[in-house]
N, C-alpha and C positions, 0 to 999 in steps of 0.2 A: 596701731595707735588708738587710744582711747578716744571715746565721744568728747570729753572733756578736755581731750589736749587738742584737739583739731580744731573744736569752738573757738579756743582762746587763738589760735593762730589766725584762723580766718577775720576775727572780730579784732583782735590787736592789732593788727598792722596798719599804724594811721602815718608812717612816715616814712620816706622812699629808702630807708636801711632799717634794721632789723637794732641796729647799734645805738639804740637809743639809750641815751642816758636815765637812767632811771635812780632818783634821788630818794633818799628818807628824809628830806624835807621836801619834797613834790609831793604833790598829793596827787593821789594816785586816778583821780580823776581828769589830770588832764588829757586832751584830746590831742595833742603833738609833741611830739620831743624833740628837743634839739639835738643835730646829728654829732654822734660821736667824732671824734678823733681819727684820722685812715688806722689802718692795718699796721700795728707795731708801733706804736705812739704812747704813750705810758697814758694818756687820758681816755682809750679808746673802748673800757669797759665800765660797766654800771656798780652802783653801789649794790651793798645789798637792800635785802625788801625790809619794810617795814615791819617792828614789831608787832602791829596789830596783824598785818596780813601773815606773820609767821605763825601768829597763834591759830589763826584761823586755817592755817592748812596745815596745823597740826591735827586738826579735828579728824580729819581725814580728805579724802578728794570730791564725795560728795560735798559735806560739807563746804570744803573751798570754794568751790565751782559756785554754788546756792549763796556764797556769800559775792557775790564778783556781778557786775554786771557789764555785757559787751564792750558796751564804749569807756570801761573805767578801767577796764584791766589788762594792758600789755604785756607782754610777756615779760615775764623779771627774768632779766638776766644776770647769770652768776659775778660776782665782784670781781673784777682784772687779777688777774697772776701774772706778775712781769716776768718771775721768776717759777718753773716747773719742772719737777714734782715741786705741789706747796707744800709747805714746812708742815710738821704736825701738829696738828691740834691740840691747845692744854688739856688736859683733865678736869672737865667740868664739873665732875660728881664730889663727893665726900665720902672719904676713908676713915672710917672708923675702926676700933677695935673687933668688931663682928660684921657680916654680915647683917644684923640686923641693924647696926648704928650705922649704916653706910649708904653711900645712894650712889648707884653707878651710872656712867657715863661711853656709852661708845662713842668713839670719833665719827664726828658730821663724814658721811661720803659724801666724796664730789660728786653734784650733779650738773648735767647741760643743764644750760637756760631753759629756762621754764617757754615751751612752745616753740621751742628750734626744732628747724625739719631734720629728715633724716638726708642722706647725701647718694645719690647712686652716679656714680662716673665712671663713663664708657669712651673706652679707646681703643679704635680697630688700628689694622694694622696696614700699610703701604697702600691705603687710600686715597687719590688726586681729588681735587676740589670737585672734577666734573665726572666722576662717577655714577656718584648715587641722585636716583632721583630726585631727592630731597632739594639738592641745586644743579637741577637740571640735569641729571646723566642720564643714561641707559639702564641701570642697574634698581632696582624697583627694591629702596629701602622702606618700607611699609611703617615698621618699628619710627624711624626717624620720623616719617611724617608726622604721624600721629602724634609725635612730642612738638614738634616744628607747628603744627594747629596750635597747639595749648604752650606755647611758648613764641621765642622767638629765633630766629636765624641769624647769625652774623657772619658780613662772605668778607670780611677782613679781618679772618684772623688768622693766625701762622703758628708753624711749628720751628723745626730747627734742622729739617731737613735727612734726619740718618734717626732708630729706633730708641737705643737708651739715651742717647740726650737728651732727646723730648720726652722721654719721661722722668727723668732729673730732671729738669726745667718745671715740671709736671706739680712734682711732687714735693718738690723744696719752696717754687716760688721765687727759683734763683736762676739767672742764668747758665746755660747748659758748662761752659768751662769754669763758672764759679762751684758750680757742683761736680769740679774736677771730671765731667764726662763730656768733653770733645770730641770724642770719639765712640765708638761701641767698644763693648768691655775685651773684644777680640781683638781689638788692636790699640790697648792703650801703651803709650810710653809713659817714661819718666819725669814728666814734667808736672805742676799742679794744676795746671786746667785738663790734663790729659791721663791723670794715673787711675783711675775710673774708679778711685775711694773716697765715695760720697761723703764727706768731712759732715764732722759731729755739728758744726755750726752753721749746717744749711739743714735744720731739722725739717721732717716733714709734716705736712698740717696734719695727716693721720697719728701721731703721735701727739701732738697737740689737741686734737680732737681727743683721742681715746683717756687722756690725764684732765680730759673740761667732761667727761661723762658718756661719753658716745663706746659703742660697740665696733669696731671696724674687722673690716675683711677686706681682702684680694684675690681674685680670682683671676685664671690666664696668664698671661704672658709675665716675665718678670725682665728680663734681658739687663739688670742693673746689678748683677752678684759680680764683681771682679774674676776676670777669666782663671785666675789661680785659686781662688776659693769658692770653687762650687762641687768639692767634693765634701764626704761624709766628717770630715777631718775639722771642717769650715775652716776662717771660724764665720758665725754663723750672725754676727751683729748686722751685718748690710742686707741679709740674706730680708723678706720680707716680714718676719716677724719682729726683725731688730730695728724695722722702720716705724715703728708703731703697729701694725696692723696684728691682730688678734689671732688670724687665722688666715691660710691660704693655700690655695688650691690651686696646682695652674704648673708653670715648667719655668725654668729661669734662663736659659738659651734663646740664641736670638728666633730660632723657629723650633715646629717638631711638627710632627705627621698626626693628623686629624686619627689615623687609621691606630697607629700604634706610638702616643706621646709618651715622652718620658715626663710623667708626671710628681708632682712632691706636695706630701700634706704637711705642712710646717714643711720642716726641714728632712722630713723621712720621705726617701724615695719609695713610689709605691709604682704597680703594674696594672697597667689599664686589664679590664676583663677581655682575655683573649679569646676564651670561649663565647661569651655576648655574639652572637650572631647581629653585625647591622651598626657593630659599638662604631660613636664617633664622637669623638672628645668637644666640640663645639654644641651638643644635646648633656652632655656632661658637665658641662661647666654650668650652665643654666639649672641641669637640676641641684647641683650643689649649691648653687646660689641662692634658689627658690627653698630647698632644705632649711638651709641657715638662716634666711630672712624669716621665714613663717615659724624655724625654735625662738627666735628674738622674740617677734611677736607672743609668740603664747608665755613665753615665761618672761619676759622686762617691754609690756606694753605701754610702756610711759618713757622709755629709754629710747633715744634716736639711734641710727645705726649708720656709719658709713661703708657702701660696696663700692670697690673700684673693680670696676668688670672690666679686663682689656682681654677680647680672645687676642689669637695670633692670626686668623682669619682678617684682610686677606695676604698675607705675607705667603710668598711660595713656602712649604707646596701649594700649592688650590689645589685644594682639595674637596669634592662636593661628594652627596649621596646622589646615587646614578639616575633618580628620579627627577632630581633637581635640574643636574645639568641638560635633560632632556626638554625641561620648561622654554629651554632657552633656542632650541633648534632650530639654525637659519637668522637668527635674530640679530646678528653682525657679519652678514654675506656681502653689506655695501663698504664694510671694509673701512679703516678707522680715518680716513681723510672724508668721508661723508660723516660718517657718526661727529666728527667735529665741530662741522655746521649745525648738523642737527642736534649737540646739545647747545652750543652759543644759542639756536634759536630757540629753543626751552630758558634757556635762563634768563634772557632779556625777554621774554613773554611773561614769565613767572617774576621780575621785576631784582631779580637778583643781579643783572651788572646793569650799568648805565646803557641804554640805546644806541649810544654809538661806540660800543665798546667794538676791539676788530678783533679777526681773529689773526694769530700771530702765525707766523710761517712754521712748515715743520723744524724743528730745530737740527743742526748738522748730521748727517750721518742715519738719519731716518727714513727709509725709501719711502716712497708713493704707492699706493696702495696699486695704482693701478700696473704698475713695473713689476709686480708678485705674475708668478708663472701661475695655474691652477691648482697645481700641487698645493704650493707655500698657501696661496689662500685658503685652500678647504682645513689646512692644517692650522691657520692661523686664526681662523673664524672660528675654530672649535675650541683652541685654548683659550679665547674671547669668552664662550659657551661656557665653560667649565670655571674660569675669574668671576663672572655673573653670579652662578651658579652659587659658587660658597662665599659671596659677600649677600647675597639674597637671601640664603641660609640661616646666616648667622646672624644677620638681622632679623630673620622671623624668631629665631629665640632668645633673642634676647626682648622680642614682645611679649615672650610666656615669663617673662622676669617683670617686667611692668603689670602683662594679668595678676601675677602673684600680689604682684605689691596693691593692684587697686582693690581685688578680692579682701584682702584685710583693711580694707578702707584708709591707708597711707598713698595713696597716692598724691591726694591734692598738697600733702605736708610732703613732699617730700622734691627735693631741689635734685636736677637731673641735668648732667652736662654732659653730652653726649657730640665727641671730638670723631668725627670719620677721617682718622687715619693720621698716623703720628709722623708722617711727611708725604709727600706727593706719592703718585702711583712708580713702583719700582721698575727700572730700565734694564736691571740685571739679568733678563732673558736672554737680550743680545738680538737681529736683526733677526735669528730663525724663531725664537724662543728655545725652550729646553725640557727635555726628559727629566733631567738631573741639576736641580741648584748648585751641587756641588760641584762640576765643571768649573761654574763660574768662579768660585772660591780657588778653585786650583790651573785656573787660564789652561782648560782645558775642551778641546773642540770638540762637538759633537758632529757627529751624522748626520743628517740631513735627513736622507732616505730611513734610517733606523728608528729617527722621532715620527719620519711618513706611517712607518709599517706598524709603529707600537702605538696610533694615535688614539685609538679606542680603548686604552689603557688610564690616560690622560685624567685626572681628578681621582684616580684610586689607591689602593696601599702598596703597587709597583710603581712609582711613577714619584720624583719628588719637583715635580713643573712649574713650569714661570712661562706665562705668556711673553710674545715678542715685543720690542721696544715702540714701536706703532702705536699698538695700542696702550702702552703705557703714557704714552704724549696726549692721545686721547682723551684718556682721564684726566688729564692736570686740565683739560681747556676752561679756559682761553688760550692758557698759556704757554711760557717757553716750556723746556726742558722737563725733568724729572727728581724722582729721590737723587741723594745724593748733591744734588745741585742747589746749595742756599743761597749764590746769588740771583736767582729766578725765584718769580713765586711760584713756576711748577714744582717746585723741588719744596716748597715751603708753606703754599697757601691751603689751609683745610676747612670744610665746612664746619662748623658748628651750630649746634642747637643749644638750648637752655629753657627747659621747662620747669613751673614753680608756680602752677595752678593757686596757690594759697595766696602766693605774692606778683605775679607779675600779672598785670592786665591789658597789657595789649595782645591779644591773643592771636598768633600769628604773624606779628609782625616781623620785619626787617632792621638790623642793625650793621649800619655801615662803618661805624670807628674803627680805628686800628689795633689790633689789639693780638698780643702773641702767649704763649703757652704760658709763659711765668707769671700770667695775668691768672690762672684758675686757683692758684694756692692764696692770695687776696680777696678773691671772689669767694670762697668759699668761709672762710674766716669770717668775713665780712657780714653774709649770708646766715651764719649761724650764730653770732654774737659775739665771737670769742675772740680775743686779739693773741697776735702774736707775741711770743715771750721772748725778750732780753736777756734771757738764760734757759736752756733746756738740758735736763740733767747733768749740770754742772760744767755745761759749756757755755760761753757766751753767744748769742747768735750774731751773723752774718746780719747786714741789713735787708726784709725784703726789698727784691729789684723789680718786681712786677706792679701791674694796676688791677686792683680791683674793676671788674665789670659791673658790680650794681647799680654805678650811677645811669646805666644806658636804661636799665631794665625801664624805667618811667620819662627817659628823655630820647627820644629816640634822631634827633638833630644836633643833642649837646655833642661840639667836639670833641673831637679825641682827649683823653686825658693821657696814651699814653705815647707819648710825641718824639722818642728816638727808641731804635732798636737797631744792633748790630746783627749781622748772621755773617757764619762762618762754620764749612765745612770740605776738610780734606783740601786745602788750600781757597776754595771757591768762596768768598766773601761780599758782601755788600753792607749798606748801611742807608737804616730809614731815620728821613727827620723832618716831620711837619709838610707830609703829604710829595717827597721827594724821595728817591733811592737812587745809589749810587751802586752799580755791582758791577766785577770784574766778568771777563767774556772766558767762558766754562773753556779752557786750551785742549781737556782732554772730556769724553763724554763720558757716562757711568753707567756705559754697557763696557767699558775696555776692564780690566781687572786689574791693569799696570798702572803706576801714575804717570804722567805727562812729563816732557822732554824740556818743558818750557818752566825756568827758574819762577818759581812761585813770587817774585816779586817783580817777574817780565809778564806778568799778563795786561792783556787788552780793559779796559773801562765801557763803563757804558754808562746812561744818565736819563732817568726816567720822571714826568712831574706825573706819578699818581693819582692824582686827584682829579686830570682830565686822559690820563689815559691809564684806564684801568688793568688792561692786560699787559703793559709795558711790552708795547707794538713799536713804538716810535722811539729810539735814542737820541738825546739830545746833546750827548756830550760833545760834538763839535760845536754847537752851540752855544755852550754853555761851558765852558772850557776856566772861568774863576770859581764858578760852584762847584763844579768837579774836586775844583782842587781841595776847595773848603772841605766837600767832604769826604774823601780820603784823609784829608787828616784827621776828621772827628772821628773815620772808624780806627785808625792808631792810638787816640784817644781811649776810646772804645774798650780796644783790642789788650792795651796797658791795663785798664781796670780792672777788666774780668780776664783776667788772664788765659786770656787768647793765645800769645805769644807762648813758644816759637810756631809762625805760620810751618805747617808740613803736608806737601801736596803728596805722599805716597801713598798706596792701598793696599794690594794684597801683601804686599812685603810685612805690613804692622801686625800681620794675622800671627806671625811667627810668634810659637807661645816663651822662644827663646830672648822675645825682648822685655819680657815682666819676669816679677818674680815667682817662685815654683818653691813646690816640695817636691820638686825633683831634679835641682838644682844641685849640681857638683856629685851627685849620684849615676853611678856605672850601674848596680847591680841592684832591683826591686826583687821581694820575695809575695807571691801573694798564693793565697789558703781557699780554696773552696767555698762558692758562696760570697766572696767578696764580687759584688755589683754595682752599676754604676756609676764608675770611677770615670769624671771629666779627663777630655784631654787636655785638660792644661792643670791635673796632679796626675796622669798617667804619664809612662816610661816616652819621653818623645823619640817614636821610631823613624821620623821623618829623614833623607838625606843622608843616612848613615847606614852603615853595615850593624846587626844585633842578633843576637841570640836568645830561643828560649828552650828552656829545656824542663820538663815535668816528672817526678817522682811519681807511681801510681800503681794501684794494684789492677790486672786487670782482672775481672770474674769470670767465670764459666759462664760458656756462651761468646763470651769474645768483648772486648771494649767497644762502646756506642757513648757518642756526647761530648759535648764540649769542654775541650783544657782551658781555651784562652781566645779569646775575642777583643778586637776590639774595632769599632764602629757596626757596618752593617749591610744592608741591601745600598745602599745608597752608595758607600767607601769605606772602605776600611780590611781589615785581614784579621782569619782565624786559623788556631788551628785547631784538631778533634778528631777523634778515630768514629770512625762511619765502616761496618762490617768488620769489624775487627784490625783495619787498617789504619793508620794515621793519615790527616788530609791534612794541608797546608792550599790557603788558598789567598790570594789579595785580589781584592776590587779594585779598580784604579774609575770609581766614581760612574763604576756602572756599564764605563766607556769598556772596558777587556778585564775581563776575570783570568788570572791564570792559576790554574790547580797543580797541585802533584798527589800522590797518593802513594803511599808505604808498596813494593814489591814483596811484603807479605803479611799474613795474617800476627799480629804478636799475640802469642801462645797465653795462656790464665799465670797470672803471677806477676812478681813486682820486678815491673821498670824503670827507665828512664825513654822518656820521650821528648826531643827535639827537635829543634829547626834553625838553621843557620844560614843566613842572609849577608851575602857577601856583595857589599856596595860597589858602585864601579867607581866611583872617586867624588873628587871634590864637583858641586854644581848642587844645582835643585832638581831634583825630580827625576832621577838617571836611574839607571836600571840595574839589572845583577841580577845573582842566583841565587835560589833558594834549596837548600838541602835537604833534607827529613832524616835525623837519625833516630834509630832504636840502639840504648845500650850503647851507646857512644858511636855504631857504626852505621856508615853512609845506608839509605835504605832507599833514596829515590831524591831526584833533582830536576828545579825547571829553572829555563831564562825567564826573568822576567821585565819586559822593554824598558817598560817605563813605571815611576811611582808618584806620586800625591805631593808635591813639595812644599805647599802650605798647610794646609786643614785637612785632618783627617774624618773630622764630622763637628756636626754646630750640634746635635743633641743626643746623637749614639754614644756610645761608652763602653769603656774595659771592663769585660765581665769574666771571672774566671769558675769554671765547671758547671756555670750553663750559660745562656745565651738571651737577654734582654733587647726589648728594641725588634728589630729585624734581622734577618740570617743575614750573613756575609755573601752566603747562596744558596740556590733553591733546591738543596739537595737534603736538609731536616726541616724540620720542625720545631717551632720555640715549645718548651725555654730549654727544650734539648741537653738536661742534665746529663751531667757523667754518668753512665752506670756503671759504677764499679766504686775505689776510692783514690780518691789523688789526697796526696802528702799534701804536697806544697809542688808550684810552680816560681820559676825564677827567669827574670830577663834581665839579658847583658847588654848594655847599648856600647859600642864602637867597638875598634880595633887594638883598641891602647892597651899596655898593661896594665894590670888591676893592681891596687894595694892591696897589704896582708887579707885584710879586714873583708876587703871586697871578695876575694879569692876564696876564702872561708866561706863566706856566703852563698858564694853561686857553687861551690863545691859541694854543700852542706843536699845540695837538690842535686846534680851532677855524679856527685862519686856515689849513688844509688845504685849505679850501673854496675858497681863492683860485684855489689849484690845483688844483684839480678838472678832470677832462677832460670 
């Protein structure tokens, strides 16, 4: 940012919002403006500048600047657009017969307000309120501090409990089932708070932004692409680029492995550097950031820019560099029923909960730390070690994003809201913790002894880990429960910072209002001049449902302004109203992966006054037994508006990619070509619960065939198959738990075949077992039992690769990207047992009757 735009910011700001009206009949001397209109108000933008001040920064920005003095000249901001894209401009010039009788005219670009900051927002991932140091944890976020000094903290604010909602809520400014994502995109149904298609009329302020003049970008996690369209196919409007943002980097599943992410620039899947010795996509993300922010800067230094930096860091895996986790050694030996106490007492010393705040019981189903045998502790202290490890991480780089930005002298301009963690600390470990996330996904038990033997693994590119549910209770303290769970603030309460050097002057202060995620697409608006539009690309919008936070930035006692909020997730609901909350008692916990036995409108209540008891320690609903009722109806009320409705308390069941839609939908037989990568499971062939077939056309070369036909998933789950020494391998992972192999009884000879595999299901149910065949040339060549299979998910960011191998091996027996060598035609996969129509039968024969020809 120029000397010249940082003066006028520093020097303009004479009135507690940024929204000041700015008239051509005001003269441009005065010293306060009267405050705009809120967010989405048709009065809530300025006119334009004067024509004397237009001519004068036509002179140029010297010029301007030399014409302007501090306390005369606030920032001009650009005239309200209810409606966006604005219309275009007339033609100013005159057309003549020649060029030389004419005088041309380009159409005025839109520019940001004159002196609006730039926007950097950070959103880590399964974060609890009492993690990071910053409010009182264990976890030594350095990064946060140092904004938390030059800004302020606020320990009442909320998410919505589960990953893509909170950030539709995020990024609309709407609430999470008005932005149709009640759920994560892997388990949406059919209904409109739930079909997880971010509707045109809950636009996001990045789009809004990037059509008022700003540059945006997104870097990290995306987890908001509809589970059926996140292949190459798209279509590609929701995808991050069709949210507004310019540019982005990052993965759009709900995790991916620090070691080997499936990463996407725009919309083109690309491969992390396998050869990089040390590569770790969390130092990646940072340098792509600091990239892009310092090309803004040198080529549009007068143009703002907004980053939304959300890694995946710390969502399992935890994943750290082995240096890091070493920092931490011994550092959670007392084991997370001590660490409890001992961050409650950080927090109330450091002034963040009230002094008599309690600390709340473990919540159900959580042993006692001291009830762990030796084993479980040394194992459980270390997964501790290794959570630490990559939220400390991740947090040191994204300091080298803030060096970047202050090194080009944007920092003071520049507004930074920085959310640790887009719901409570995650439970999904389960009481041991895990090797493999993916168990959890498919209600599948791990070892014990096996997570004992492999613990030294733990944070690296084998290993996709989740600390145990203990310490996830931990990190939410004070409070109840966890992710997963919105009627607790464990499940919902996150810290935030908000630093804005330029504009906020209490430096370091605390803010205690109430305030929840739909509050940062107001805040930001608000912040940078620009109001919300009444139509956006030819949609009408949605009303914003959030509050602005700037009015706290200078009053740090004004109450709340935003005085009810409902939450609601996976049946578990409550409802806040004027320093009260009303939440149902969680019947199942969100370590189980089934939903509960208990009718989602048979659960228990509970009734909390907030405002003296901060950790919601004390239920009052026998007490209080007509407010209850009062509000239970308000959250029905609620629940009607934003369409909440139909309550649905199920989980891993919703994963099933057979309850959305698909392009693979009433299809028996998929053909796919060499070099196609990538391919999500929810547009790849669902092999789950059924008997299928694949079968490959291919030449093999002298020397013998080597490399992969067809893959899909990876180290973590999933099944390939590939000829390894000239043999065919068929192999399935069932999540890491039992790999079982077969391998061809002969070498196939140089010359064109057919290679397959046929997978004979043992019947109707989830997850049952069968056999697997290997033919050459149509005939049998080798066969395993295999017990059991994957009944929901076969991976959250691996993928169908056909003739090489992306992501991770299925097993540890190649090496990526383990091209074919030789050539494959075409491969084909047949899903069930049914007979095919014509059409089908063509298809899979067209790769099958190869074998006739076979040499």
């Amino acid at each position: 940012m120029s000397d010249r735009r940082r003066a006028m910011v520093r020097n303009a700001i004479v009135s507690s919002s940024l929204l000041a009206v700015v008239s051509a009949a005001v003269s441009l001397a005065e010293e306060a403006k009267p405050p705009a209109a809120p967010v989405g108000e048709s009065a809530a933008a300025t006119a334009p500048a004067s024509a004397a001040e237009a001519t004068t920064a036509a002179a140029g920005p010297a010029a301007a600047a030399a014409a302007r003095t501090p306390a005369a000249n606030p920032p001009v901001l650009a005239a309200e657009a209810n409606v966006l894209p604005r219309p275009q401009p007339p033609f100013a010039g005159r057309i003549g017969i020649t060029a030389a009788d004419s005088t041309p005219d380009f159409p005025k670009q839109v520019a940001a307000p004159r002196g609006a900051p730039n926007v950097l927002l950070i959103l880590t991932d399964d974060v609890g309120f009492g993690a990071s140091s910053t409010f009182g944890g264990p976890i030594p976020t350095e990064t946060m501090e140092r904004l938390a000094k030059n800004g302020l903290r606020y320990t009442q604010f909320h998410t919505t409990a589960l990953c893509s909602p909170t950030r539709a809520a995020l990024l609309t400014g709407r609430n999470h089932h008005s932005a149709a994502t009640g759920v994560i995109m892997e388990a949406g149904t059919g209904y409109p708070g739930y079909d997880t298609l971010l509707p045109k009329s809950a636009g996001t302020f990045a789009e809004i932004l990037r059509q008022n003049g700003w540059n945006t970008a997104w870097f990290g996690k995306n987890h908001n692409v509809p589970d059926w369209q996140g292949s190459q196919a798209g279509p590609f409007d929701l995808w991050p680029t069709g949210l507004g943002f310019e540019y982005f980097y990052g993965f759009i599943g709900g995790d991916t492995s620090q070691w080997t992410p499936a990463i996407f620039e725009g919309t083109r899947p690309i491969e992390p550097p396998h050869e990089q010795a040390g590569y770790f996509f969390d130092r990646d993300l940072a340098d792509h950031a600091i990239a892009r922010i310092r090309m803004l800067h040198s080529v549009a230094p007068d143009k703002p820019w907004v980053a939304y930096y959300a890694p995946g860091t710390a969502h399992a895996p935890h994943h750290a560099p082995r240096e890091w986790i070493a920092k931490f050694k011994g550092k959670f030996d007392q084991g997370w029923d001590e660490m409890r106490k001992e961050t409650l007492a950080r927090q109330k010393a450091l002034g963040l909960v009230p002094a008599d705040t309690k600390l709340t019981e473990r919540s159900p189903g959580i042993p006692a730390w001291d009830s762990l045998d030796a084993d479980h502790k040394k194992v459980a202290a270390h997964m501790m070690e290794v959570y630490a490890a990559a939220l400390a991480h991740c947090d040191w780089q994204m300091g080298r994003v803030l060096d970047a930005i202050e090194e080009m002298g944007e920092l003071d301009d520049t507004l930074v809201i920085y959310i640790q963690g887009d719901n409570g600390a995650s439970a999904e470990g389960g009481p041991n913790g895990l090797l493999n996330e993916m168990t959890f996904f498919n209600a599948i038990p791990e070892d014990f002894a096996e997570v004992r033997r492999r613990m030294d693994e733990l944070g690296g590119p084998t290993t996709f880990n989740h600390y145990p549910i203990g310490w996830a209770h931990a990190m939410d303290t004070p409070f109840q429960w966890t992710k997963q769970i919105a009627s607790h603030f464990g499940g919902t309460r996150n810290g935030l910072v908000i630093s804005w050097p330029a504009r906020i002057k209490d430096k370091g202060g605390i803010r205690t209002q109430f305030h929840h995620v739909i509050d940062v697409y107001p805040t930001i608006l608000e912040a940078t001049g620009v109001a919300s539009p009444t139509s956006l690309n030819g949609v009408a919008q949605k009303p914003v449902e959030g509050t602005s936070m700037v009015y706290t930035f200078d009053a740090p006692t004004e109450p709340s302004r935003h005085r009810v909020q409902y939450f609601e997730m996976l049946g578990n609901r409550a409802i806040y109203e004027d320093g009260w909350v009303a939440a149902t008692t969680p019947p199942t916990p969100p370590w189980s992966s089934m939903g509960g036995d208990v009718g989602v409108l048979d659960y228990a209540w509970e009734l909390y006054d907030v405002t003296r008891d901060f950790s919601q320690a004390d239920d009052l609903a026998a007490k209080e037994p007509e407010r209850l009722k009062r509000m239970q109806d308000l959250f029905l009320v609620e629940a009607k508006k934003y369409d909440v409705l139909p309550l649905d308390n199920s989980k891993v069941q919703r994963l099933d990619t057979a309850n959305r839609p698909s392009l693979t939908r009433g299809r028996s037989v998929f053909t796919f070509w060499p070099g196609l990568t990538r391919i999500p499971e929810g547009a790849a062939p669902d092999t789950k619960n059924k008997s299928f077939s694949i079968v490959a056309s291919l030449e093999v070369p002298k020397g013998g065939g080597e490399g992969m036909i067809l893959t899909h998933g990876g180290r973590f789950a999933g099944w390939g198959l590939w000829m390894q020494k000239g043999k065919p391998v068929y192999c399935y992972n069932l999540a890491g738990v039992e790999r079982t192999c077969v391998t061809g009884n002969a070498v196939v000879p140089p010359g064109r075949h057919v290679v397959g595999m046929d997978f004979g299901y043992d019947g109707s149910g989830i997850g049952k077992g069968g056999t697997a065949t290997l033919t050459v040339d149509g005939k049998p060549a080798g066969s395993v039992r295999i017990p059991r299979t994957l009944g929901y998910r076969l991976s959250l960011d691996e993928t169908l690769d056909c003739g090489e191998d992306t992501g991770t091996p299925v097993a540890e027996t190649y090496d990526l990207p383990f091209t074919f060598r030789g050539r494959i035609e075409k491969v084909a996969v047949r899903l069930g047992d049914q007979v095919l129509d014509p059409a089908q039968q063509r298809e899979f024969d067209a790769v099958r009757g190869r074998a006739d020809m076979a040499e």
